[in-house]
Steps between C-alpha positions, in 0.01 A plus 500: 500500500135653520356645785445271783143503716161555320449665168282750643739653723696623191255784465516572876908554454439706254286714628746525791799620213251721330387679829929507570570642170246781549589653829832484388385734181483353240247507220343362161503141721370217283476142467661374269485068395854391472468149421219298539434487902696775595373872536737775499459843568651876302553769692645852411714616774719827572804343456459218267187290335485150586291165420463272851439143495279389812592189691258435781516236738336363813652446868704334587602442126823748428560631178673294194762697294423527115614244233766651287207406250308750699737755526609504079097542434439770749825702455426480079182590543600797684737644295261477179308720728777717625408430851735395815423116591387435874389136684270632868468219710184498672397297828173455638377336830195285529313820499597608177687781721848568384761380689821743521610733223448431123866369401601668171789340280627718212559302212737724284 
């Protein structure tokens, strides 16, 4: 299921991931298209590289699990990439503010 709220709060979320992924040290961050809507991001890390798919959605919506579909596509393309596949789960109030912690799902 795609990302529920507004399609320009999709940037905002990851933005949010992006700003996570770099006080948290890693590097070489870049978007990345992995189908046609959806925006990942690469990121080099100190223990392992991985490729993030963003899902961004707006209060009081919750977060939808990925398809299997979803799952197959992101954890293949991936491994062509020798990367580690990760969902983050982003929430954002009214105010485009976000709303808790970013909730990270490790695919593989």
């Amino acid at each position: 299921m795609k990302n529920t709220g507004l399609p320009q709060i999709k940037p905002i979320g990851e933005n949010y991931v992006e700003q996570w992924l770099t006080e948290n040290e890693y590097t070489n961050i870049e978007k990345e298209t992995l189908q046609s809507d959806d925006q990942g991001l690469k990121a080099t890390g100190k223990i392992e590289n991985i490729l993030v798919l963003v899902r961004t959605f707006a209060q009081p919506n919750r977060p939808l699990k990925l398809s299997e579909y979803e799952i197959d596509l992101l954890n293949r393309r991936a491994k062509k990439q020798n990367l580690k596949p990760y969902v983050a789960y982003v929430i954002l109030d009214k105010n485009n503010h976000l709303v808790g912690e970013i909730n990270w799902e490790r695919l593989i």
